[in-house]
C-alpha positions as CSV (number, residue, x, y, z in Angstrom):
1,X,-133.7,-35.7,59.2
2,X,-130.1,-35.2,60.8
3,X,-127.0,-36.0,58.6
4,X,-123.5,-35.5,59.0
5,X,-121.7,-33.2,56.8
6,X,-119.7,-35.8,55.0
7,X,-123.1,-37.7,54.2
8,X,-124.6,-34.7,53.2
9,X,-122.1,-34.3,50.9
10,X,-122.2,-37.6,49.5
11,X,-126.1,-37.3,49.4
12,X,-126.7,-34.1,48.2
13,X,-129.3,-34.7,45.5
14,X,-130.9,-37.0,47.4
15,X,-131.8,-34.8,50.7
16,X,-132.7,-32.0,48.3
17,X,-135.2,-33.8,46.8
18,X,-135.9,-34.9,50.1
19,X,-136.5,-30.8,51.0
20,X,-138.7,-30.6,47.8
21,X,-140.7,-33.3,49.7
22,X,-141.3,-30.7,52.3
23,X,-139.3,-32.3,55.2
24,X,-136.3,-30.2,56.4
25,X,-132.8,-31.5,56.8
26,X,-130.5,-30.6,60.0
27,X,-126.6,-30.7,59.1
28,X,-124.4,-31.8,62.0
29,X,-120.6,-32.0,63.4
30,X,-119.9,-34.0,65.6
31,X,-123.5,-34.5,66.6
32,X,-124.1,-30.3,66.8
33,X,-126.9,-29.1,64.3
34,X,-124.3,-26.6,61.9
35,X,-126.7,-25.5,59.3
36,X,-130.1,-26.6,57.5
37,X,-131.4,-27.3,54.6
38,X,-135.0,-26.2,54.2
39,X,-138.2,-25.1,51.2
40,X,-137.7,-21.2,49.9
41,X,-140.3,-19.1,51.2
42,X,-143.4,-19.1,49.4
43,X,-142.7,-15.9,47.8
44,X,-139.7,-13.9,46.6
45,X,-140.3,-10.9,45.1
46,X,-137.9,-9.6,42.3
47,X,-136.0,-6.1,41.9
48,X,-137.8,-3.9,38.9
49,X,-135.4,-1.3,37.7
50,X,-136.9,2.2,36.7
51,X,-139.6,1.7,39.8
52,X,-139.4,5.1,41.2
53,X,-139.0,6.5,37.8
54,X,-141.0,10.1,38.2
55,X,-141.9,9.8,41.5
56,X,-139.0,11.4,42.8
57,X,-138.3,15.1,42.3
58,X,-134.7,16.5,42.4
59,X,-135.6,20.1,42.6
60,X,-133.0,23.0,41.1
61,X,-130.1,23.9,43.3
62,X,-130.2,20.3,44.7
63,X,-126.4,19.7,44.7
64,X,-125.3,23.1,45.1
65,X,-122.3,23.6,47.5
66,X,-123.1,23.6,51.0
67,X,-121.3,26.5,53.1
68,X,-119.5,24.7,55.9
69,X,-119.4,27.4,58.5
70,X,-123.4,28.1,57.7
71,X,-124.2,24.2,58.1
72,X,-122.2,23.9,61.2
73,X,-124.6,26.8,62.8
74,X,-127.7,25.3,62.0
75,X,-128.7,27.7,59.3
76,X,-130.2,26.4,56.3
């Protein structure tokens, strides 16, 4: 379904229902396709703090200064 974007504001609830419905929505200017309205996908996984908790290692001298002149030669 095309609509303009003053109709699609007007309509709003409607054409999101209408994208619940499973049929997509095309917004247009002037005739031009601008933007679209379609489903989520299927899935959308969520952020779990504390994930990598103990499976990374910060080993001692990890944040020691680095010598400038010694990193600049390649040295390690």
């Amino acid at each position: 379904m095309d609509v303009s974007i003053a109709e699609a504001k007007n309509r709003l609830p409607e054409l999101i229902r209408a994208v619940e419905g499973g049929e997509q929505v095309v917004i247009t200017r002037h005739g031009k396709p601008v933007a679209q309205i379609a489903p989520p996908p299927a899935e959308r996984s969520r952020v779990q703090l504390g994930s990598m908790r103990d499976r990374i290692k910060l080993y001692p001298g990890w944040d020691d200064p680095i010598d400038l002149e010694r990193f600049l030669e390649g040295d390690s």
